[in-house]
C-alpha positions in Angstrom: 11.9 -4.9 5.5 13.8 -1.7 5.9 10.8 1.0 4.8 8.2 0.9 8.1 4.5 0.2 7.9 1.5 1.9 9.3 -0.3 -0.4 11.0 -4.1 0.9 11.7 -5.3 -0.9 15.0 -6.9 -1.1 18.3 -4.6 -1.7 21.5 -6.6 -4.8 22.6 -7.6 -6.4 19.4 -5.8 -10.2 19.9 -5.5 -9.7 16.4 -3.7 -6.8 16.3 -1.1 -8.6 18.8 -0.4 -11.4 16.1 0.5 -8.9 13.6 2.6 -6.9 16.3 4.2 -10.4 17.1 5.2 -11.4 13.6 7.1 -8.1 13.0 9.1 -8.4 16.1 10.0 -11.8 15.0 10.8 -10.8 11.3 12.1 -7.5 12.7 9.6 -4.8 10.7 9.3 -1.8 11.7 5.5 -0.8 12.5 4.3 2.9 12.5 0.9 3.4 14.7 -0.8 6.6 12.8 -3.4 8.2 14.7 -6.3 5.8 14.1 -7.6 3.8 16.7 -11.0 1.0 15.5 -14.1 1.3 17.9 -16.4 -1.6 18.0 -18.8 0.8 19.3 -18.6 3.5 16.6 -17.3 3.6 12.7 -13.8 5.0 11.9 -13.6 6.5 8.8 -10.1 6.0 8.8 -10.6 2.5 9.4 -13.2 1.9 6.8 -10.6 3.6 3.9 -8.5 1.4 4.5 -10.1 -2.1 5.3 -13.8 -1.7 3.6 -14.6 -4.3 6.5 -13.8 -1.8 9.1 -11.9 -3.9 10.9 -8.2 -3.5 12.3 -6.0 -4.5 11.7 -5.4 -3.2 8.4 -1.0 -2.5 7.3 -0.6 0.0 5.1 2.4 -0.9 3.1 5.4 0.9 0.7 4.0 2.0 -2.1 0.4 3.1 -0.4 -1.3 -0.6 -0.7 -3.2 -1.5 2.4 -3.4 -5.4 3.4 -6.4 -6.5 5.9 -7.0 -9.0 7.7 -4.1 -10.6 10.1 -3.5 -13.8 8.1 -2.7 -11.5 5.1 -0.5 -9.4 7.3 1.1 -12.0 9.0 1.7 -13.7 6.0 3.3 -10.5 4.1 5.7 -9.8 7.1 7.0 -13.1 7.2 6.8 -14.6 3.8 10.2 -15.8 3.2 11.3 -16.0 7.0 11.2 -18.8 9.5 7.3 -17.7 10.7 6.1 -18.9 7.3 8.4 -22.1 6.4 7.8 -23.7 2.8 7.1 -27.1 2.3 5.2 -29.6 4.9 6.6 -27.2 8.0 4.3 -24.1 6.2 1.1 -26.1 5.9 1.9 -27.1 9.5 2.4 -23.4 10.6 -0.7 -22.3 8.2 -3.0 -24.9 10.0 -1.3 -23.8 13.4 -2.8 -20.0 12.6 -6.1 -21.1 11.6 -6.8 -22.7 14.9 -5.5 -20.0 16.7 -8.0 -17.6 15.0 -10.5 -19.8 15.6 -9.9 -20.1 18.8 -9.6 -16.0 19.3 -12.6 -15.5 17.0 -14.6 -18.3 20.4 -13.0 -15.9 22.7 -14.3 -12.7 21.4 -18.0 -14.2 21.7 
């Protein structure tokens, strides 16, 4: 992906790091506009783009904004070795899931 995206975050969301993690590996270029999520207080920012007010949200080429770091993920390495087809994708799909789970435990 030559054209960078804006990705609307919080430094310490684990989620956040997953995205950051895919598009070093698919090597995307990410933009960090001035928008930083608060679980303490709503982000206007934030709630344009993800109507969840969550981070992280990407906004992509051509003004679209994808939420949600499975979607993400998914978007910046469809077609690459992070997201394989076949058997070895439903393996790395399954592979996410519990990971998410598992962060999801961790945040309680």
């Amino acid at each position: 992906m030559t054209t960078p995206c804006d990705l609307l975050f919080s430094p310490t969301s684990p989620f956040v790091r997953k995205v950051r993690v895919v598009a070093a590996e698919t090597g995307t270029e990410l933009t960090h506009p001035p928008a930083t999520a608060s679980p303490l207080e709503s982000r206007a920012e934030i709630t344009a783009a993800n109507p969840l007010g969550k981070v992280p949200a990407l906004r992509i080429p051509g003004g679209e904004t994808l939420y949600d770091s499975p979607v993400i993920c998914r978007y910046l390495g469809e077609g690459t070795a992070v997201y394989p087809t076949g058997a070895d994708g439903w393996r790395a799909l399954r592979r996410e899931a519990l990971a998410d789970g598992l962060m999801d435990a961790a945040l309680l």
